[in-house]
Structures are given as structure tokens and as C-alpha cells.
ZAKELO-57225 format. One record per residue: x negated, y negated, z of N, C-alpha, C in turn; residue number from 1. Coordinates in nm, 2 decimals, always signed. Layout:
BEGIN
  n.east  n.north    n.up  ca.east  ca.north   ca.up  c.east  c.north    c.up  num
       X        Y       Z        X         Y       Z       X        Y       Z  NUM
...
//
This chain:
BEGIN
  n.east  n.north    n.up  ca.east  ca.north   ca.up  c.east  c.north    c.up  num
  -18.76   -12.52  +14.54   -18.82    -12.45  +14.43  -18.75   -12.51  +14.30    1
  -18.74   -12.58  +14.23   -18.77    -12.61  +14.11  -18.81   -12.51  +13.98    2
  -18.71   -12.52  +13.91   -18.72    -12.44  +13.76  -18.72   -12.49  +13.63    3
  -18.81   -12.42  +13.55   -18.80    -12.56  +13.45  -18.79   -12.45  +13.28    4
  -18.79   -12.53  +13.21   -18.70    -12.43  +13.12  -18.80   -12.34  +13.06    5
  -18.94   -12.29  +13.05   -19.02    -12.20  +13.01  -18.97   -12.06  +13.10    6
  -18.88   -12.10  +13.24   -18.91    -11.98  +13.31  -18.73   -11.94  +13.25    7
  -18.67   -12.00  +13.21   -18.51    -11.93  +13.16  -18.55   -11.91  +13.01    8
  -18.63   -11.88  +12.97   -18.68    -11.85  +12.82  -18.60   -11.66  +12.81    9
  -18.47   -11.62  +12.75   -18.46    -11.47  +12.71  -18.30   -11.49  +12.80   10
  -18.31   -11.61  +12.93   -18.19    -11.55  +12.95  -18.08   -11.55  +12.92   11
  -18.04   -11.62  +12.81   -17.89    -11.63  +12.71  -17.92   -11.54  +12.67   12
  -18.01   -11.43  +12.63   -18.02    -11.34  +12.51  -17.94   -11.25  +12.58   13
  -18.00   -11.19  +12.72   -17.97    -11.05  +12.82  -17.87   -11.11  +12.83   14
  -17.78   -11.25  +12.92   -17.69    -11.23  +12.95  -17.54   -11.21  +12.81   15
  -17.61   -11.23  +12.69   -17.54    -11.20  +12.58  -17.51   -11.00  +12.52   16
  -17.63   -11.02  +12.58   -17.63    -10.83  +12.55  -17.55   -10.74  +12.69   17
  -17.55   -10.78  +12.77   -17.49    -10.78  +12.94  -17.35   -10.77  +12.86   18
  -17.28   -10.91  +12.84   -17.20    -10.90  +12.77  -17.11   -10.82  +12.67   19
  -17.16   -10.76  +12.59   -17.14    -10.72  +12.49  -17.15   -10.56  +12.52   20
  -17.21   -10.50  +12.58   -17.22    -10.37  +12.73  -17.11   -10.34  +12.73   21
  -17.07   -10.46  +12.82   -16.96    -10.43  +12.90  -16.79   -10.42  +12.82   22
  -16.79   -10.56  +12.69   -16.69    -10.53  +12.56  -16.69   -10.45  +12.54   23
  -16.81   -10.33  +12.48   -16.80    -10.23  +12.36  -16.75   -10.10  +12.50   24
  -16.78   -10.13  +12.61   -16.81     -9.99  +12.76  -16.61    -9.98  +12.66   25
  -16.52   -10.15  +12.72   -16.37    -10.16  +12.72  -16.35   -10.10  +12.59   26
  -16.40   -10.15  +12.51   -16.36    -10.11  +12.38  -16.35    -9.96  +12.33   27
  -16.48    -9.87  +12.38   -16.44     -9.76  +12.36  -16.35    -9.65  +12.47   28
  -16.30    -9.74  +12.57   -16.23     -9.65  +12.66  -16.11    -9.66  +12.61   29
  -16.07    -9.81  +12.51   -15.91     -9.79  +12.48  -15.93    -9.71  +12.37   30
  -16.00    -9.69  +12.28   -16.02     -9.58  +12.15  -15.99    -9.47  +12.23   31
  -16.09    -9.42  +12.31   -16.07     -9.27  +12.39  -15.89    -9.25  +12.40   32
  -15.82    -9.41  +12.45   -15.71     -9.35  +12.55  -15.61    -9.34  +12.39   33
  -15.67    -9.44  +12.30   -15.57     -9.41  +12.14  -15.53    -9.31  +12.06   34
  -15.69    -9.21  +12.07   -15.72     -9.11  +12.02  -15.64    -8.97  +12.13   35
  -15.67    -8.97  +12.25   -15.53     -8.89  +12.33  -15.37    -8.93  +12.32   36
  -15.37    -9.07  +12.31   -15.22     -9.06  +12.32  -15.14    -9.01  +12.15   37
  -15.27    -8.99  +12.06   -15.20     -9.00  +11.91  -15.20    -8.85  +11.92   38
  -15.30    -8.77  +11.95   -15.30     -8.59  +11.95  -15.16    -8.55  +12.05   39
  -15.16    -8.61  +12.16   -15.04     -8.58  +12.25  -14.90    -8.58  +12.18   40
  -14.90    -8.73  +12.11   -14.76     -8.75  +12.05  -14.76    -8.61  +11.95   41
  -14.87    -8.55  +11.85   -14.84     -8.48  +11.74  -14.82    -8.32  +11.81   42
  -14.86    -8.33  +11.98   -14.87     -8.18  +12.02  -14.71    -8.19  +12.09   43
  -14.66    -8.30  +12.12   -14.55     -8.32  +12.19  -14.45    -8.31  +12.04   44
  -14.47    -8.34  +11.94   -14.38     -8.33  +11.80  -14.40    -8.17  +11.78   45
  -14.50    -8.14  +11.78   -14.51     -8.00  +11.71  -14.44    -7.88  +11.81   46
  -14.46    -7.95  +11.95   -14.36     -7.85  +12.03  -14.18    -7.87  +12.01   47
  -14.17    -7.93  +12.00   -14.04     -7.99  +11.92  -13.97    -7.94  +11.81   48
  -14.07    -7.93  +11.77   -14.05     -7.85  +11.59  -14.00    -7.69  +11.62   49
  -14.10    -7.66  +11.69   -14.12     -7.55  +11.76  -13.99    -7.48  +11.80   50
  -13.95    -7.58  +11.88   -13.83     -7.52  +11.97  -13.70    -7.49  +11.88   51
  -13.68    -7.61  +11.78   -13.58     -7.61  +11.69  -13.59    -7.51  +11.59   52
  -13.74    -7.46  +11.53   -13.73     -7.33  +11.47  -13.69    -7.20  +11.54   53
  -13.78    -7.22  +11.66   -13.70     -7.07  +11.73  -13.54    -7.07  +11.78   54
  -13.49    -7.17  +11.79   -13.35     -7.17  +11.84  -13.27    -7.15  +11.66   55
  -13.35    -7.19  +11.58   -13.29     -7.17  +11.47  -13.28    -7.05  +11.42   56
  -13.40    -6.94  +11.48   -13.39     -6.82  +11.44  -13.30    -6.69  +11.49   57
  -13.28    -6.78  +11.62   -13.13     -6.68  +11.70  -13.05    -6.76  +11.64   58
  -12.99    -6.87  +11.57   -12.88     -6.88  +11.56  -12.89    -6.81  +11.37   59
  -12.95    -6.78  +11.31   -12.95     -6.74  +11.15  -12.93    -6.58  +11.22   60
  -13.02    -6.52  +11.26   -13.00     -6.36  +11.33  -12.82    -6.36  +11.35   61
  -12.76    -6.45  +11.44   -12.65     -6.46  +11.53  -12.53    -6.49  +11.36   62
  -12.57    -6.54  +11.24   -12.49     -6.55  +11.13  -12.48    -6.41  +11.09   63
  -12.61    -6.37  +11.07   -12.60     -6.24  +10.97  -12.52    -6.09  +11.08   64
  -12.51    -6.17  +11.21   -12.47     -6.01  +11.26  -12.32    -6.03  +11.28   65
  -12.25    -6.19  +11.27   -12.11     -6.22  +11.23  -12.03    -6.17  +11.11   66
  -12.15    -6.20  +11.00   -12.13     -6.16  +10.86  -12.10    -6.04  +10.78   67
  -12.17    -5.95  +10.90   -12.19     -5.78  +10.92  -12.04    -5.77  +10.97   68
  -11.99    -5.81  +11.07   -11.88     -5.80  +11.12  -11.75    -5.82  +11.07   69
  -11.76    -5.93  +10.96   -11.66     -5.96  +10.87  -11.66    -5.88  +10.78   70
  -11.73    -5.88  +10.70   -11.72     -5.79  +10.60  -11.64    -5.63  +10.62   71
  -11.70    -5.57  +10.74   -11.61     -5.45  +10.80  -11.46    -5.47  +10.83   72
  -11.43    -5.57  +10.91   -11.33     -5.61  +10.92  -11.19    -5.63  +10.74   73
  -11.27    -5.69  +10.67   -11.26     -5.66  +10.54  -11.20    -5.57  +10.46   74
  -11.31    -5.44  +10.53   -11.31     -5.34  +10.46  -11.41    -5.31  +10.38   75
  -11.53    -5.42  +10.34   -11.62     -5.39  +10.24  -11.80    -5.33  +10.29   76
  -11.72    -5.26  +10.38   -11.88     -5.20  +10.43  -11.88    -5.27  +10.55   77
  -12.02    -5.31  +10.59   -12.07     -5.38  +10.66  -12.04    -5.32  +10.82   78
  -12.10    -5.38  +10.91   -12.03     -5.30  +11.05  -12.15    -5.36  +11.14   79
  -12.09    -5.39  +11.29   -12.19     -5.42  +11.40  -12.36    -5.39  +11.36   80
  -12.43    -5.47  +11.28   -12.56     -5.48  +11.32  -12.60    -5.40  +11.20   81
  -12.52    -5.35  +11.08   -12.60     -5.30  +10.96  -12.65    -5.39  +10.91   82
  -12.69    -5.49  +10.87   -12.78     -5.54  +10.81  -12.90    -5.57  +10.84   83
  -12.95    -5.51  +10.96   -13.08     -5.49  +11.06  -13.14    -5.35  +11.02   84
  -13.05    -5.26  +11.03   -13.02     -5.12  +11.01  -13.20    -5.05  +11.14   85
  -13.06    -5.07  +11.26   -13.16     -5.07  +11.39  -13.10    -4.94  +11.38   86
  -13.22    -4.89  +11.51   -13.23     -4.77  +11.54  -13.17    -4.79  +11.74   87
  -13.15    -4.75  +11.81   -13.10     -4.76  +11.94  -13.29    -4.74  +12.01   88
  -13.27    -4.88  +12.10   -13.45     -4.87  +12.15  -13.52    -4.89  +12.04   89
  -13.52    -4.92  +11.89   -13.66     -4.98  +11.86  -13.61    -5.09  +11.76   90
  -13.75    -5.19  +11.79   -13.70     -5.32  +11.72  -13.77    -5.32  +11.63   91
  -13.75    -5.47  +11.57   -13.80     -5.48  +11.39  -13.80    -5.61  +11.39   92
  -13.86    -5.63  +11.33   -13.98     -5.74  +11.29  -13.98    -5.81  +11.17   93
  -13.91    -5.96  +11.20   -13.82     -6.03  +11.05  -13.88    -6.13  +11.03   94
  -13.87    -6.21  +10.91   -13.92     -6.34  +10.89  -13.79    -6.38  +10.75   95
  -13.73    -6.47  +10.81   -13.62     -6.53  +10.72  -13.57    -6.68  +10.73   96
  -13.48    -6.72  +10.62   -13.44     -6.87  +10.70  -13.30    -6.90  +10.65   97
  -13.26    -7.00  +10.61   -13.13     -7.04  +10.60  -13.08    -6.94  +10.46   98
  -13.15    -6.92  +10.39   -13.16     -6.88  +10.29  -13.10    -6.71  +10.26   99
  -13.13    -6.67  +10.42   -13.12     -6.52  +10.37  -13.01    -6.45  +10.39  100
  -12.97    -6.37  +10.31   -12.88     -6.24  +10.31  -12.93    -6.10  +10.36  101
  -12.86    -6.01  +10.40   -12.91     -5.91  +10.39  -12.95    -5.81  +10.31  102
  -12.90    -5.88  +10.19   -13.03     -5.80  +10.08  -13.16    -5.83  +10.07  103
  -13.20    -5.99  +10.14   -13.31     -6.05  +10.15  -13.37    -6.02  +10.25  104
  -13.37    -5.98  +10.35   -13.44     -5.97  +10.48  -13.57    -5.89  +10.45  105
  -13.66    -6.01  +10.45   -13.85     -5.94  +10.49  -13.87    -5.93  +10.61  106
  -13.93    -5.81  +10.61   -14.06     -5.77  +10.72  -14.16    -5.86  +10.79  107
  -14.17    -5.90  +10.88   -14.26     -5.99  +10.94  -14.41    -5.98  +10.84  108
  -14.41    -6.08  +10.86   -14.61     -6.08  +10.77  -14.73    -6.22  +10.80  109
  -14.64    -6.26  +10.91   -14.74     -6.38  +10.97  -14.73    -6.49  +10.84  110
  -14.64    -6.53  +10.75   -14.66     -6.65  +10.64  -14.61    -6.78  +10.70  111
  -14.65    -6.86  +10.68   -14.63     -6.96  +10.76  -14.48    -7.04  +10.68  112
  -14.40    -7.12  +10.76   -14.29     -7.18  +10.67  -14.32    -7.31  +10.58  113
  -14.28    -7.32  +10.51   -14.28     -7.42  +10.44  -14.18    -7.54  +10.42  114
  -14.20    -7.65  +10.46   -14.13     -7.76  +10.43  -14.06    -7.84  +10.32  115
  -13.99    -7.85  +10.31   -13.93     -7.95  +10.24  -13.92    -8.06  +10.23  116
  -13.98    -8.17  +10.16   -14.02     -8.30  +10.18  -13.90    -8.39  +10.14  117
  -13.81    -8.32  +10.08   -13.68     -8.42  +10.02  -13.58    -8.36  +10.13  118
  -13.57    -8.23  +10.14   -13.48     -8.19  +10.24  -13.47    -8.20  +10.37  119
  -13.59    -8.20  +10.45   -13.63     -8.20  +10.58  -13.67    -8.06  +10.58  120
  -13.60    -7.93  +10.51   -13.59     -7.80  +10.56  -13.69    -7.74  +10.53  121
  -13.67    -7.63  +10.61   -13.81     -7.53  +10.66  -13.78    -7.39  +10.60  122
  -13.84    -7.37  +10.48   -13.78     -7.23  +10.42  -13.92    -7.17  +10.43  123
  -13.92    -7.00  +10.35   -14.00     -6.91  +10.29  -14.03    -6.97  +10.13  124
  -13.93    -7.03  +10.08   -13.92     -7.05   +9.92  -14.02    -7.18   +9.87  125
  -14.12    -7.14   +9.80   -14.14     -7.24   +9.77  -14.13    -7.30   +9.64  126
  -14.11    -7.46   +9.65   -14.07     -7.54   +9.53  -14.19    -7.67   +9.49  127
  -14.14    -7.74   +9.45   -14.22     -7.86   +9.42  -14.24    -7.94   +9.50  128
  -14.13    -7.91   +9.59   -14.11     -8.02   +9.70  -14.20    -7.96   +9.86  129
  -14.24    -7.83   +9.84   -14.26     -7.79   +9.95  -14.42    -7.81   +9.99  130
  -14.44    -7.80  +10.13   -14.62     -7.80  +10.17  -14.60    -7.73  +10.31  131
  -14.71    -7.62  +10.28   -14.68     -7.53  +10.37  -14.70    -7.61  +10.52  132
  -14.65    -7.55  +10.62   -14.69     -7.61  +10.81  -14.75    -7.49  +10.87  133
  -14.81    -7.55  +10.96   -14.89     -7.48  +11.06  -14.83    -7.37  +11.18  134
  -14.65    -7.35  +11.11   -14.57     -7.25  +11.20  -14.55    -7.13  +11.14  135
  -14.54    -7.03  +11.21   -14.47     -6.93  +11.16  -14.38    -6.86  +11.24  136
  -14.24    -6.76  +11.18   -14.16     -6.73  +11.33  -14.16    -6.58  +11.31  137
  -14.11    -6.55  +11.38   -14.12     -6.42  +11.42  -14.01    -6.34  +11.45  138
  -13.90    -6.27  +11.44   -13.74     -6.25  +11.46  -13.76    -6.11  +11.49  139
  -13.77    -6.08  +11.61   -13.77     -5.93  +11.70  -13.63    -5.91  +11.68  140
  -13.55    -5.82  +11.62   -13.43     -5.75  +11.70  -13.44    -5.63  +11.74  141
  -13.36    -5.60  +11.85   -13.35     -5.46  +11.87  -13.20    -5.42  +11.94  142
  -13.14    -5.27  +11.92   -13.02     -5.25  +11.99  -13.01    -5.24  +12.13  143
  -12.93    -5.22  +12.16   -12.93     -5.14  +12.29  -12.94    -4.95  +12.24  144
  -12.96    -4.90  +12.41   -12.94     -4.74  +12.35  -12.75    -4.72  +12.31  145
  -12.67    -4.80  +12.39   -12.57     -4.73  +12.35  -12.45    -4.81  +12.22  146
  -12.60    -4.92  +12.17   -12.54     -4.97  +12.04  -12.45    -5.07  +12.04  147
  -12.44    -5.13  +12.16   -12.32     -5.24  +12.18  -12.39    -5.36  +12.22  148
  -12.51    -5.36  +12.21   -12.59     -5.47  +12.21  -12.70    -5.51  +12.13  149
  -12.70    -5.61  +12.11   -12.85     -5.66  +12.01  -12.91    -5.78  +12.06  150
  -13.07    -5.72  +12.10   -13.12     -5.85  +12.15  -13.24    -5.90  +12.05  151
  -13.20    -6.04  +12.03   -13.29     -6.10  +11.97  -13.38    -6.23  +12.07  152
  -13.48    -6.22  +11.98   -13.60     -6.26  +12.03  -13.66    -6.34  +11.94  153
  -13.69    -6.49  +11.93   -13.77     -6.59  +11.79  -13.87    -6.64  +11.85  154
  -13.95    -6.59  +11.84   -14.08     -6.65  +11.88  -14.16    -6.77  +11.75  155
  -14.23    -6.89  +11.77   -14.26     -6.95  +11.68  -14.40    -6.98  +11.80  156
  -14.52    -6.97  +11.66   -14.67     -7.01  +11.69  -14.71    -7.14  +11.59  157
  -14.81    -7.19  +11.62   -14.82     -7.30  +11.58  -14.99    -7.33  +11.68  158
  -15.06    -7.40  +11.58   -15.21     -7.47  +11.65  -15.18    -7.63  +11.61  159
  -15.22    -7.70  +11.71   -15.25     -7.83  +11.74  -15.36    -7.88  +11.77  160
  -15.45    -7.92  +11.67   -15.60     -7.94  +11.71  -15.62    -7.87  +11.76  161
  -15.69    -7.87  +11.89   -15.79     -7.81  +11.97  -15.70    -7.69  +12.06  162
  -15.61    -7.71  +12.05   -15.46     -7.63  +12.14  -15.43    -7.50  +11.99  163
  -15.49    -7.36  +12.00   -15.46     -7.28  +11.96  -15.39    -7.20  +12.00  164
  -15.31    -7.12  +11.89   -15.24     -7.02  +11.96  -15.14    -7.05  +12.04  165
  -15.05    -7.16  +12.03   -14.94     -7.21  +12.05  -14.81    -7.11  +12.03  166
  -14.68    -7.12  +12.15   -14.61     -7.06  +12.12  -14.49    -7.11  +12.14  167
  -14.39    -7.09  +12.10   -14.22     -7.14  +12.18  -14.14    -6.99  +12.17  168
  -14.07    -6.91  +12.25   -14.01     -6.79  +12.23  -13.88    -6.80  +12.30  169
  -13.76    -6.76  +12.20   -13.62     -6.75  +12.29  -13.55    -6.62  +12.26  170
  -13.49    -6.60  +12.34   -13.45     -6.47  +12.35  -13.26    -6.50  +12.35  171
  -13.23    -6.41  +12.27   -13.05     -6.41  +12.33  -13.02    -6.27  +12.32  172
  -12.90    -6.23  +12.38   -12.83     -6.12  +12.36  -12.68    -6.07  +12.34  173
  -12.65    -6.04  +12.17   -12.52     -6.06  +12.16  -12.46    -5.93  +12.17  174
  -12.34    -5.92  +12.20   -12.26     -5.79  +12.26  -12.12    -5.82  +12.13  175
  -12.13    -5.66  +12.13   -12.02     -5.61  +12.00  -11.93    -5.61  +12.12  176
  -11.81    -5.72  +12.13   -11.65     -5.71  +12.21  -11.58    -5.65  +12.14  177
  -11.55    -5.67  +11.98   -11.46     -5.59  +11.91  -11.55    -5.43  +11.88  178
  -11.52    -5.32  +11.99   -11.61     -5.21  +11.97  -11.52    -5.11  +11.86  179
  -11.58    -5.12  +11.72   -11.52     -5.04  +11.65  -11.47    -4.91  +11.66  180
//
């Protein structure tokens, strides 16, 4: 059988489009795999952030309840866990940051923190430098009933694209050894 070129008439075209199928099929499977590994990396960062705000929040809780302790020691007031001003069994609900004193301490209100673009840091304050993030924390304390303990709890939420409702939560529990 013999072929002559009226009957190969189209087929550089198909096997050009055949072609070009099968590039764009590659092409958009490495987009697909570019587009997960870039959301991954910002959900694997944002957990990250995450953890360092809530471990930040037991360690600022863990200043002000030292600070409380000094000051008594002192003599100038202050005493195991007044600047919470807990009740034995019920906790309270904080949002603070590096920034705060115990004249400063707010009430939880869901505000998200805000960054600092010259500092790196993450306050409530905002300045010229700041843009708010997509975190907010959350500072549970509570005593024990017989007052020689305080457990704190930092919870930090956060949404990542399609991943809502994100959380990181730590918990510590410091004990009054010098029992006044």
C-alpha cells in the first residue's frame, strides 16, 4: 500500500495540537503543585507565628505574676497574682503584649495584633509602622481554689486561606513557693 501526500494532508496539524495537549496537561500540573506548595509554606509560617505568640503569652502572664511578687516583697503592695485580681475557680479573659503593666491589662475583645514592620513586633499599639495580622490571642487565667496556683492558658486563632478557624493553645501552671 502506498501513500501519497493528499492522504497526510492535517497531519502535522493534529500531531501539533496532540502535542501541545499534552505540554499545557505538564504545565498546568506543575502550577497546581506551585500554587500548594506556596499556600502550605504561608500555612506552615502562620503556624509558626502562631506558636511563638501563644508561648509569648505564657511567658508576658509569667512577668506580670513575678512583678506582682516583687513589688510585695518590696513592700509596695503588690502580692501573688494581684494584678489579675482573680477570684479562686474563675478565670479572666486578657489581651496584652510586651507592652503591658497592670494598670494596662484589657479584657479580651477578639482585636487582632498588630505588627510592626521596622520592629518585627507584635503589639495592640498602633503606629505608622504597624499593619494589622490575621491573629489574635487570648490569655485565660485562673487560680486555684486554695490560691497557690495560677493556670494560664494562650490560645492564638488565625485563618489561612481556605483553613479557617485556626488555633495554637498552651497552657502552664505557676505555683506561689514563697507562700506569703
Amino acid at each position: 500500500m502506498t501513500f501519497n501526500i493528499e492522504s497526510r494532508k492535517g497531519q502535522s496539524l493534529i500531531e501539533a495540537m496532540a502535542a501541545l495537549s499534552v505540554l499545557m496537561i505538564g504545565f498546568m500540573g506543575i502550577l497546581s503543585l506551585l500554587s500548594k506548595s506556596f499556600f502550605y509554606g504561608r500555612y506552615v509560617s502562620d503556624n509558626m507565628n502562631a506558636t511563638y505568640l501563644a508561648s509569648e503569652g505564657i511567658e508576658l502572664t509569667k512577668s506580670l505574676i513575678d512583678h506582682d511578687v516583687l513589688l510585695a516583697l518590696a513592700g509596695n503592695g503588690g502580692g501573688w497574682g494581684s494584678c489579675f485580681s482573680l477570684s479562686p475557680g474563675v478565670s479572666k479573659d486578657f489581651e496584652f503584649d510586651y507592652t503591658a503593666n497592670c494598670n494596662t491589662l484589657m479584657s479580651y475583645s477578639d482585636r487582632p495584633l498588630l505588627l510592626d514592620s521596622t520592629t518585627g513586633l507584635y503589639s495592640y499599639m498602633s503606629s505608622g509602622n504597624t499593619s494589622a495580622t490575621n491573629f489574635t490571642r487570648l490569655i485565660r487565667v485562673s487560680e486555684s481554689a486554695d490560691g497557690n496556683e495560677i493556670t494560664v492558658k494562650s490560645i492564638v486563632s488565625w485563618s489561612t486561606g481556605y483553613l479557617v478557624n485556626q488555633s495554637v493553645s498552651m497552657e502552664d501552671q505557676f505555683y506561689n513557693w514563697r507562700l506569703e
